[in-house]
N, C-alpha and C positions, 0 to 999 in steps of 0.2 A: 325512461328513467326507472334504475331498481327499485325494490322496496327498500332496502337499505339506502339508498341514497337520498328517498322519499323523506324517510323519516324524519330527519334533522330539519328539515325544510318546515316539517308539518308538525313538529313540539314548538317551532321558532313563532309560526302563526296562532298557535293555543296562547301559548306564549303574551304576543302581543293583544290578544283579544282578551286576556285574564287582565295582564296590566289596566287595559283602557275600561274595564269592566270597573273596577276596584277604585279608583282615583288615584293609583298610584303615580301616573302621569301627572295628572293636576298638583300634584305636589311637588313633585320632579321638575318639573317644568313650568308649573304656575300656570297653569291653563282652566278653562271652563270647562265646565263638563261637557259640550260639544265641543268644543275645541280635544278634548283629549280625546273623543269618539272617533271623531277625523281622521286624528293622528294614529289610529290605532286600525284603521283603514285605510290611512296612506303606510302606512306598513305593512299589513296583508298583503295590499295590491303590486308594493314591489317586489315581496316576496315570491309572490307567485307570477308575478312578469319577470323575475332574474331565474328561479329554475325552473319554471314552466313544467311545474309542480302539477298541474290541468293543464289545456289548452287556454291560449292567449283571449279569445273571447268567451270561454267560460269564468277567467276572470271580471271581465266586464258587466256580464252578469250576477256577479258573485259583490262587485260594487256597488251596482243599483240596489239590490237585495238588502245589504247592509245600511246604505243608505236611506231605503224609503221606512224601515222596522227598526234603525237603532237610533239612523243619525236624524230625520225628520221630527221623530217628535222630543227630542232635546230639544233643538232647537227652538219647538214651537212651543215648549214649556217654559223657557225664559224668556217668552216676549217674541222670537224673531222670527219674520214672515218670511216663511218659503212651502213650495206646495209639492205633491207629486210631480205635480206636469215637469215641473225646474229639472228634478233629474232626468225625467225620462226622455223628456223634447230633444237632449242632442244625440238622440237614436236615431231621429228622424230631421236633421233639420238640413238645413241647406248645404251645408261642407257633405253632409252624410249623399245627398243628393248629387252633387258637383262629384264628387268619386265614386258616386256607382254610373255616374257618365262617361269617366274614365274608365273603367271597367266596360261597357257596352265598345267603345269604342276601341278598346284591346282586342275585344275577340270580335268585332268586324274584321278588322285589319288583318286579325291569323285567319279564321274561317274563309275567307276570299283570299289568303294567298299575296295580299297588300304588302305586307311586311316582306314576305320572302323575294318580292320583285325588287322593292326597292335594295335590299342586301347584295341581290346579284347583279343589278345595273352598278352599284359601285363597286363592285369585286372584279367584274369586267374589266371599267374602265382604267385601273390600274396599270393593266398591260404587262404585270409580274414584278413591277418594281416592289421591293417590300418597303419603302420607307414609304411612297405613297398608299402602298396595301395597309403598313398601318394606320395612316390616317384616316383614310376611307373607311375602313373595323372600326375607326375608335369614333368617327362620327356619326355613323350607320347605328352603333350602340345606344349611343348617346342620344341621340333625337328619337330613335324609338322607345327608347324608357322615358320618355317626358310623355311618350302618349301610352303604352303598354307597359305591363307588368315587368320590370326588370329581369327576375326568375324569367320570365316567356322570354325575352329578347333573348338571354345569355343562352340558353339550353338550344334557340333557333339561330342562333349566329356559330356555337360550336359545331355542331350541323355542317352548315354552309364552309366552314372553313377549315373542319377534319383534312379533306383529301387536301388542302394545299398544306396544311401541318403536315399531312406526312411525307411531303416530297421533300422539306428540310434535311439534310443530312444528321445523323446522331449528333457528331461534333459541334454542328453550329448552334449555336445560344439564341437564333432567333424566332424559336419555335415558342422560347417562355417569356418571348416579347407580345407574340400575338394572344399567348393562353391569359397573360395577365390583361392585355388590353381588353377585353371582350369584357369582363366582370368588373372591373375599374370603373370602364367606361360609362357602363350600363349604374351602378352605386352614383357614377355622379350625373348621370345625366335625371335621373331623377328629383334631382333641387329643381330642374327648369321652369317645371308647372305645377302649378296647384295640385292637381289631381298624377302627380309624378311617383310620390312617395308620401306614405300615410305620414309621416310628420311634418308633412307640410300642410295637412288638410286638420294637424290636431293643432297647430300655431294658428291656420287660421282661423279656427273655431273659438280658441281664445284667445287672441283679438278681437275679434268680433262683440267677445262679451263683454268688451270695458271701451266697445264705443271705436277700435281703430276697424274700419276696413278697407280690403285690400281687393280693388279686381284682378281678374286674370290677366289683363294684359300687363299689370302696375307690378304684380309677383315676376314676371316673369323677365321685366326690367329691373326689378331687383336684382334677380339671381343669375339671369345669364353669362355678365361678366364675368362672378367668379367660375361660373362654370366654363369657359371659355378658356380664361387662364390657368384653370387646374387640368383641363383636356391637354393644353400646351406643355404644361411642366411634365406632364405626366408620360406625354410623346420624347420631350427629353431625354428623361429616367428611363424608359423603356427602350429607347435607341444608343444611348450611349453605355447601359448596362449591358445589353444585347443587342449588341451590333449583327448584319446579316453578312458584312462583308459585301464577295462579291456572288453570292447567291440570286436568281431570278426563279420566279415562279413559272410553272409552265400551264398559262391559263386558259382552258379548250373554252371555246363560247358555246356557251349551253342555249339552244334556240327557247322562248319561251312561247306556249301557248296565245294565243291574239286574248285582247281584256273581251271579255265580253261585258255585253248589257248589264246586268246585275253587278259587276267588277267596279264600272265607270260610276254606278249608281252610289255605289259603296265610297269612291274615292267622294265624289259630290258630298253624299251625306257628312262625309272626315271632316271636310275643307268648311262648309257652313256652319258644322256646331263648333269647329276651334274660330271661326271668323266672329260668329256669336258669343262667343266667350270672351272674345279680346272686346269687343263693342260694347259691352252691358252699361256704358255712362251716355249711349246714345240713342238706345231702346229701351232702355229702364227695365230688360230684363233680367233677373238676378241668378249668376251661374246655375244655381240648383235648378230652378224654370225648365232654362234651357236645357239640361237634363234630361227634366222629366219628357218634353216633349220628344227628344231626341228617343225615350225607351218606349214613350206611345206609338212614333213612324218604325221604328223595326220591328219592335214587337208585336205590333199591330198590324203592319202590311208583311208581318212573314218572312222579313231578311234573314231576321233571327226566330228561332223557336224556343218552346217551351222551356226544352233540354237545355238553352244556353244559360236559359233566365235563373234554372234552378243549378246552373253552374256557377254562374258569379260568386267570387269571394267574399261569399258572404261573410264567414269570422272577419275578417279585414275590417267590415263596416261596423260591426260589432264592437271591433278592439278600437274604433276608434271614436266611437259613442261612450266607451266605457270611458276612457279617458278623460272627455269633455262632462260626462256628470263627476270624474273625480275631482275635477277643477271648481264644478257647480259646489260640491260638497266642502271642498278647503274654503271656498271665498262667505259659502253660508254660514259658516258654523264660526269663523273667523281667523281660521288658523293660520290663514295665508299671511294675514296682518301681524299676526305673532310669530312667524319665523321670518318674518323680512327686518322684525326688531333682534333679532336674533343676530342678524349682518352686522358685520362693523360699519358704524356708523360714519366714521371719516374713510371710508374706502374710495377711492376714485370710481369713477364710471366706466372708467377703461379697466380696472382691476375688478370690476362685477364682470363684465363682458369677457373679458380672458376666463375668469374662473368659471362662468357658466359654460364657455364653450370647452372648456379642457374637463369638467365634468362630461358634457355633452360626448365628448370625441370618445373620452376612455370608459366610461357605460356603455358606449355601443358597438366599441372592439370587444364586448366581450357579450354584448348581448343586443338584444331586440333593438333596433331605432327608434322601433313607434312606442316599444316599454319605454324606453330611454324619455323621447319627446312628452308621453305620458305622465311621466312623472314629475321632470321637471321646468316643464313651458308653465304649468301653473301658478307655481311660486315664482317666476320670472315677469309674468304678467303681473304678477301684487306687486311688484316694488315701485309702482308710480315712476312720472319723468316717460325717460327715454326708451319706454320698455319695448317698443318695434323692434329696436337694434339688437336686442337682448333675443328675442324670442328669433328673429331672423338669424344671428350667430348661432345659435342652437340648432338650427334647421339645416345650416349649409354644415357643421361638422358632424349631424345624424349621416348626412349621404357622404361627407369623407373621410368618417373613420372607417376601415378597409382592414387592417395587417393581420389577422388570421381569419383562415378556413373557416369559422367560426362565426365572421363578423357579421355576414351577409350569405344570404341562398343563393348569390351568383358566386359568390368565394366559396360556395361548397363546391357548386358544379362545376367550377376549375380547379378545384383541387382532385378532385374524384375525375378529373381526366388522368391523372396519373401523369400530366406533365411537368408537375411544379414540386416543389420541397414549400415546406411550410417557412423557412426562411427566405423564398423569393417573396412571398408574400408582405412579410415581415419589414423587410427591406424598402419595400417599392410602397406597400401603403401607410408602411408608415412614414416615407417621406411626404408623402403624399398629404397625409395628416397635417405633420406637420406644418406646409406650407400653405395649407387651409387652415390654418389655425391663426398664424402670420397676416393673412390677406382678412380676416375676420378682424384683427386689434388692429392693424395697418388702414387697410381700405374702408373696412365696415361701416363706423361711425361717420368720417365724411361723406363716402359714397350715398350712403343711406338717409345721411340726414338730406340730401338733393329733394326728396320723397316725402318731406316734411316730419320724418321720424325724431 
């Protein structure tokens, strides 16, 4: 970003840190002098997660920092008990551990070459049909960003399916069936699991704080449905917008090297920490545990090295600590409680749910998911009641708002193939949107409350 376009960014946060200084809020608003502290760092921090003004976890830090020097000792000046530890703990705490598991186990999966096998046993089995080609792309996408990095899937599925892109003829329209399905696919298959997409590890961190939790296998009977019928609609839109006709693909079988020992080792280790993860109500141990042990057997017996260790996305886990103390910060200081009196009081439940998720969807067509879930899963969680349903609708339209280049790093790297126009985009995710938006006020509430939400 220029320095000219810096600017404005960065009078807007002087800006709100002069307000919150001054009492000008407290009067404006009727708030406490930590209550107006809060507030004037839940304003920084959107600021700087919408232009990304710094880097995303230098934000996070720039949270902490304000909180432990401005907002801590308000607080503890009028009475109200909170410590360092409170902000700093969800740096390190179990969700933060449960996705750096996810992470180890993304780059098991590429380093061994896991991922790429599985892609081409289903590219194979096709047989050049394209209406099967793209189901098998869009499920291939979809299940490997429940376990890997979305960005990794899409960039290693474009890969894999170049050469049969370009045996499409110019004419045919079904070249930007497959360019949209790989990044679609990959956006929503990350609701699947906890550790799929950081806004589903900052829901459940707070959750977790007001007493609801959710195992890995209970998240993932949550979300699957909708993920299943949005892969569906979306095979729809994709096929009847860009039909192939009577195109077939000419699919050569590529022999692959035999797994070796270290490969089958690899697959093993996959299968037992996702089978541990779905059990933790029968071992009593709790996702992040089985984490850690999971980075003790490779990193310790040498699957993985050093180099990988200090490769993990690390901002990631950062951006997602910073969030979980901004939530610490809103519920200590009390702010959360005064912008949920803020809501219209006689609003339905299904009119909170719609509005949160239509906030949710249109913040994240334009920007960060995790900014998005960051900012507002916190105030979602203060409104008492029913607030699973609330923070779960927020979660499944972070991974399906989609319709520009823009919205997501897998909608960058289909754009930048230079197959698409930013109105196929437009079109396709925002139906898509849509009909995740639909299935959230339709399905959400019943379906959810089955879960005791």
């Amino acid at each position: 970003m220029s320095i000219l376009r810096r600017g404005p960014f960065a009078l807007i946060i002087v800006l709100a840190l002069v307000l919150s200084g001054t009492g000008c809020f407290q009067r404006w608003f009727h708030l406490t002098p930590a209550e107006e502290i809060a507030l004037g760092i839940l304003f920084v921090a959107a600021i700087l997660w919408v232009s990304e003004l710094v880097p995303l976890f230098v934000t996070s830090l720039i949270i902490l920092l304000l909180e432990l020097v401005w907002l801590m000792p308000s607080i503890l000046e009028t009475g109200g008990s909170v410590t360092s530890r409170d902000f700093m703990s969800p740096f390190f705490s179990n969700i933060i551990l449960l996705f750096m598991g996810g992470f180890v186990l993304s780059i098991l999966l590429h380093r061994y070459g896991i991922d790429l096998r599985i892609a081409r046993v289903i590219t194979s089995k096709t047989k050049g049909d394209p209406a099967k080609l793209l189901v098998g792309v869009m499920l291939v996408s979809a299940v490997l960003s429940m376990w890997m990095s979305n960005t990794a899937t899409t960039a290693m599925m474009f890969a894999i399916m170049l050469p049969l892109i370009q045996q499409i003829p110019a004419e045919n329209r079904f070249a930007k069936a497959l360019a949209l399905a790989i990044p679609f696919a990959c956006n929503l298959g990350g609701m699947g699991t906890p550790i799929g997409s950081p806004p589903n590890a900052i829901a459940l961190g707070h959750l977790s704080k007001v007493g609801i939790e959710i195992s890995f296998a209970t998240w993932m009977m949550l979300t699957l449905p909708f993920l299943l019928l949005l892969l569906a609609v979306l095979w729809q839109i994709l096929s009847r917008l860009y039909p192939a006709g009577d195109f077939r693909f000419k699919i050569t079988e590529q022999r692959q090297t035999p797994m070796q020992r270290k490969d089958w080792l690899v697959v093993v280790i996959f299968l037992v920490t996702c089978i541990t993860w779905l059990t933790t109500k029968y071992h009593g141990l709790a996702t992040g545990t089985v984490s850690l042990i999971l980075l003790i057997i490779v990193f310790g017996s040498r699957i993985l090295t050093q180099e990988d260790f200090r490769g993990m996305s690390w901002d990631v886990l950062f951006m997602i600590g910073g969030g979980l103390a901004l939530g610490v910060g809103l519920k200590a200081s009390g702010l959360t409680n005064e912008i949920v009196g803020w809501l219209p009081a006689k609003a339905s439940f299904t009119t909170l749910l719609l509005t949160f998720a239509i906030i949710a969807g249109l913040m994240t067509t334009f920007m960060s998911n995790s900014a998005t879930a960051n900012l507002i899963v916190p105030i979602a969680v203060s409104l008492g009641g029913e607030i699973g349903v609330i923070a779960m609708g927020i979660t499944i339209m972070c991974s399906s708002a989609m319709a520009l280049p823009v919205s997501t790093p897998p909608n960058a790297i289909a754009f930048g193939s230079g197959l698409l126009k930013s109105r196929d985009m437009i079109l396709v995710g925002g139906m898509v949107s849509l009909v995740a938006l639909l299935l959230v006020g339709v399905l959400g509430k019943p379906y959810w409350a089955l879960f005791g939400f």
